[in-house]
C-alpha positions as semicolon CSV with decimal commas, in nm:
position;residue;x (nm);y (nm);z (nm)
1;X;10,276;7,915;17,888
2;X;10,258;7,523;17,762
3;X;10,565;7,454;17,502
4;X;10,449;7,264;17,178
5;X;10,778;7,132;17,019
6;X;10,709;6,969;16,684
7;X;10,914;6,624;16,637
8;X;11,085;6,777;16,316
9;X;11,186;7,069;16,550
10;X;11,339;6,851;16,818
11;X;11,539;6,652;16,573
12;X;11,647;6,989;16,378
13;X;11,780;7,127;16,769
14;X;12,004;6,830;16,879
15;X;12,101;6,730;16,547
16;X;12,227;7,081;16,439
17;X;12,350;7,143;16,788
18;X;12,654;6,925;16,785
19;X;12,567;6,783;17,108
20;X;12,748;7,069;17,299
21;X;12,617;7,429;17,465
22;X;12,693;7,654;17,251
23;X;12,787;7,966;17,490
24;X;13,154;8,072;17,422
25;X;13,405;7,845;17,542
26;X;13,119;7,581;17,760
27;X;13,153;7,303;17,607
28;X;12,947;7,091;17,809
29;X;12,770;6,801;17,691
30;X;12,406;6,859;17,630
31;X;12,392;6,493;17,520
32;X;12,566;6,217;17,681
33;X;12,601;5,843;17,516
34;X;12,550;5,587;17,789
35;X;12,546;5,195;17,733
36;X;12,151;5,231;17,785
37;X;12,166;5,517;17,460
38;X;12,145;5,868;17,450
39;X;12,042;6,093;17,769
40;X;11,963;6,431;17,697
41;X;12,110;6,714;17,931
42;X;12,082;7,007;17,732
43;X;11,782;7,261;17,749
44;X;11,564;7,417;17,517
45;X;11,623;7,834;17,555
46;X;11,424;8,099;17,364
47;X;11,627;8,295;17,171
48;X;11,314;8,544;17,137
49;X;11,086;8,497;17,477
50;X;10,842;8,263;17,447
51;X;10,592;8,472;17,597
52;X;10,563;8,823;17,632
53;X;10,671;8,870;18,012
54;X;10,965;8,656;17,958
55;X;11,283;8,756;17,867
56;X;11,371;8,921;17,505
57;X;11,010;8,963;17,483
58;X;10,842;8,978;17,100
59;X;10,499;9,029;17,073
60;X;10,491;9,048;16,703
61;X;10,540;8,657;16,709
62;X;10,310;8,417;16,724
63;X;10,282;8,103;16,960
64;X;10,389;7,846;16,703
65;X;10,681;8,116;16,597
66;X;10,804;8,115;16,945
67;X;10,838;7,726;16,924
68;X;10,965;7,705;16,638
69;X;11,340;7,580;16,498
70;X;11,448;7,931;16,394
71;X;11,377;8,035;16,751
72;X;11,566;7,784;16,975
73;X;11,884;7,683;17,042
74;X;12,000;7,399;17,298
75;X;12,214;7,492;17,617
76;X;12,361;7,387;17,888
77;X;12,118;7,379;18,252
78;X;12,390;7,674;18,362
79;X;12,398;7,893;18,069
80;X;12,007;7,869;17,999
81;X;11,957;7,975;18,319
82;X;12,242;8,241;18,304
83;X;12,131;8,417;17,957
84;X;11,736;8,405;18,025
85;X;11,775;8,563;18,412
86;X;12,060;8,835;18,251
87;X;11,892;8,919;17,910
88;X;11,970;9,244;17,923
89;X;12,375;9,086;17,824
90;X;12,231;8,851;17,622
91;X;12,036;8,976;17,378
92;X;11,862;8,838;17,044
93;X;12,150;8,904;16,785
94;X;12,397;8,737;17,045
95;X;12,214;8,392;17,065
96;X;12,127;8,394;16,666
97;X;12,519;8,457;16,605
98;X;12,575;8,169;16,885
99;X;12,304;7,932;16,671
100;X;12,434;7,952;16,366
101;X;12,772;7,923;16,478
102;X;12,686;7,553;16,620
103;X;12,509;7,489;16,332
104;X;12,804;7,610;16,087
105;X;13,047;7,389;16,355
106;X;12,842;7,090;16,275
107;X;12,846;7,101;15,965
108;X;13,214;7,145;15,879
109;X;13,284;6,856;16,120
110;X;13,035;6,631;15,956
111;X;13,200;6,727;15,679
112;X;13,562;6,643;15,859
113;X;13,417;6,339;16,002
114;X;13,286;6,217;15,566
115;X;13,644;6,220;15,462
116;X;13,736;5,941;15,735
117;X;13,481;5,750;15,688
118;X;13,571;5,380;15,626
119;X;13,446;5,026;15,585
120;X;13,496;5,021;15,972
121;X;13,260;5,254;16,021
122;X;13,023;5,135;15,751
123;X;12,995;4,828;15,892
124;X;12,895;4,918;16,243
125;X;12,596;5,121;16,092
126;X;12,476;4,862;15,875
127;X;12,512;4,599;16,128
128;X;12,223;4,786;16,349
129;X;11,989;4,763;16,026
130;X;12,112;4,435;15,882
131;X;11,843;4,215;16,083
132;X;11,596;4,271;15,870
133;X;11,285;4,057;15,757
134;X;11,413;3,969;15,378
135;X;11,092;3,889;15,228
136;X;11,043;4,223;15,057
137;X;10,931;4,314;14,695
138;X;11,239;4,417;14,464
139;X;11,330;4,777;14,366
140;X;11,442;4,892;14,046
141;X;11,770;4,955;14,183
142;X;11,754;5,288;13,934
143;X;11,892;5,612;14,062
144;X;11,699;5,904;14,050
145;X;11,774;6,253;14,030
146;X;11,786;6,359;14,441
147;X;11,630;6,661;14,388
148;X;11,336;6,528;14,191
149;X;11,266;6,239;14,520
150;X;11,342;6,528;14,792
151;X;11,086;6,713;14,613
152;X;10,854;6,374;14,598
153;X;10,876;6,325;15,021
154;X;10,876;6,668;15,061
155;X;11,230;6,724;15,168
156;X;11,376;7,063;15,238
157;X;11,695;7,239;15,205
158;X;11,699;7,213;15,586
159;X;11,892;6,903;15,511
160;X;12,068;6,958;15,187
161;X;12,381;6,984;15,351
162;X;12,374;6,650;15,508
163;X;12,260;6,521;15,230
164;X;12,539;6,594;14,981
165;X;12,785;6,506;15,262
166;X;12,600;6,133;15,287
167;X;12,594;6,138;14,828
168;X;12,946;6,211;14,827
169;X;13,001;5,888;15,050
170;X;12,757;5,697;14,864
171;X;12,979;5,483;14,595
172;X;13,176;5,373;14,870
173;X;12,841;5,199;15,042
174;X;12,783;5,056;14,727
175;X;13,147;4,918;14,709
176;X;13,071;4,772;15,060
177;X;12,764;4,634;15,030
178;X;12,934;4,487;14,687
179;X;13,169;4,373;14,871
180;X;12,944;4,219;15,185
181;X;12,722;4,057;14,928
182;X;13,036;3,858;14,832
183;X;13,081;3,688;15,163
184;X;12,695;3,649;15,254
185;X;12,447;3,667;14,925
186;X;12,189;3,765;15,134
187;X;12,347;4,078;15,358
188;X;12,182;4,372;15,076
189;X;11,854;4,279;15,104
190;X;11,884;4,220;15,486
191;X;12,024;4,567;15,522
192;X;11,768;4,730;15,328
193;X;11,474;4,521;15,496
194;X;11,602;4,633;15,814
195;X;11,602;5,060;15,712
196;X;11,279;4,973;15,588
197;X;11,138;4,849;15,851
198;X;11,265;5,147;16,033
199;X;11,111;5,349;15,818
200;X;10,766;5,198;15,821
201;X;10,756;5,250;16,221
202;X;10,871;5,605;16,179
203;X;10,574;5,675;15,915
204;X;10,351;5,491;16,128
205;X;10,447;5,731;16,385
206;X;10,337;6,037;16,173
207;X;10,706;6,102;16,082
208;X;10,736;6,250;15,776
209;X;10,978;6,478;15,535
210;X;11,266;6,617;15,715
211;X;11,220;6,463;16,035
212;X;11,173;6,132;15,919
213;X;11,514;6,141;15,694
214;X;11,704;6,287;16,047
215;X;11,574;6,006;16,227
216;X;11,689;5,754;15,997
217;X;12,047;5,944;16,051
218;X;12,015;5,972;16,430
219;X;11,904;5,541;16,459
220;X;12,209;5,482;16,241
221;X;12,426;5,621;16,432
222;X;12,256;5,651;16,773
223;X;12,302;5,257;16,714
224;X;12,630;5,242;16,666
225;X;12,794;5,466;16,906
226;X;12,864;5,418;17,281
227;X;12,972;5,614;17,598
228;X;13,374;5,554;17,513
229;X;13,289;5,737;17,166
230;X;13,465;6,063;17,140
231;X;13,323;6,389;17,000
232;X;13,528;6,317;16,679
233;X;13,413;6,010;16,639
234;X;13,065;6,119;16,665
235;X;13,049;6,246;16,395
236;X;13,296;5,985;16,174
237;X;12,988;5,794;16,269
238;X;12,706;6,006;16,174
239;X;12,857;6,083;15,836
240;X;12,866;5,696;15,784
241;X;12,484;5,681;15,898
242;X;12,455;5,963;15,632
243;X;12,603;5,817;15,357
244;X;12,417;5,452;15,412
245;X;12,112;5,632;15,365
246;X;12,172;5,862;15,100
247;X;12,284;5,528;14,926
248;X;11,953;5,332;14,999
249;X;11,734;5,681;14,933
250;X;11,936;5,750;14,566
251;X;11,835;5,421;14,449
252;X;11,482;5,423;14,600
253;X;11,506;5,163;14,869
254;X;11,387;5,431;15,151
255;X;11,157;5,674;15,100
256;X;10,901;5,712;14,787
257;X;10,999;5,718;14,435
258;X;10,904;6,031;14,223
259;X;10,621;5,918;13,999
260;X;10,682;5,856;13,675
């Protein structure tokens, strides 16, 4: 039976995956960072089959259920294979405890990674959007409530968690790009010209809502990590890719502003 993976859900698996299998004590790489950007090794398993002769057969769910985010989780080639030809040891409750496990892993170590986050790190993420066309219209520069614009573009509490870990970093942006527009006058608008016009390709993509506001996150840092970048790292990285555009999106340089 043909798969139909929804962008949103393929962002959802490998960011919320932490870029390792999840079976107990694995700990292989289902993404690698090369100098030519990320390679995916990892496979998409079923946690429920996704038809009814494969394994942990439902037949209560539908096709688009079976493909959906609640239903997948990302392993390794040898442990896909492993818990999908043995299902009989692996059954449903097992993989949903090993899901949210991963998912609970990533986010206390994005959370780890927030509290080391430093100009350093800032700087390499902004660098990979500060190349941007500077000849845009002004914004108000206002902050908004962020529940009032997630609610305006349609953002879920999928990503609430990332995005209070990338508010909570947000004043220090600001100090940096305070700080950057000190030494080049010109660096603030380039750097929000240059999310923007990653944005604009993203929408003109038909990337919208959640998945749009993870690929933002996964550009930012995809950008500005490289094969000698360690798991911890990683996600030192990400968090600064978080908090750059929570910074941009609170003060309505990305994404729409609520109307008034």
């Amino acid at each position: 039976m043909a798969r139909n993976y929804t962008n949103l859900t393929l962002k959802q698996l490998f960011l919320t995956s932490g870029h390792f299998c999840p079976y107990p004590d694995c700990g292989s790489a289902i993404v690698e960072f090369t100098e030519d950007g990320p390679v995916v090794l990892g496979q998409i398993a079923h946690i429920e089959g996704s038809s009814d002769d494969g394994p942990r057969p439902n037949p209560t769910l539908t096709p688009a259920q079976r493909d959906s985010f609640p239903n997948l989780l990302v392993l390794c080639a040898h442990h896909h294979g492993l818990v999908d030809k043995i299902d009989s040891a692996y059954p449903v409750e097992t993989l949903k405890e090993w899901k949210r496990a991963a998912e609970k892993a990533v986010t206390d170590r994005l959370s780890i990674g927030a509290t080391h986050v430093s100009f350093a790190e800032l700087q390499i993420v902004c660098d990979a959007f500060a190349d941007g066309d500077i000849d845009l219209p002004s914004t108000p520069m206002i902050a908004v409530p962020p529940q009032t614009k997630m609610d305006a573009n349609e953002l879920t509490d999928a990503i609430r968690p990332t995005m209070n870990i990338g508010l909570a970093q947000a004043p220090q942006v600001a100090e940096y790009i305070r700080r950057q527009a000190q030494l080049s006058s010109r660096f603030p608008e380039r750097l929000r010209a240059g999310f923007v016009r990653e944005y604009d390709r993203l929408v003109a993509e038909g990337v919208t809502g959640d998945a749009l506001f993870l690929s933002l996150i996964a550009f930012g840092a995809n950008s500005a990590v490289s094969a000698q970048t360690d798991g911890s790292r990683l996600f030192v990285v990400r968090a600064a890719a978080a908090a750059v555009l929570c910074h941009l999106f609170q003060v309505c340089d990305v994404f729409e502003a609520p109307a008034r």
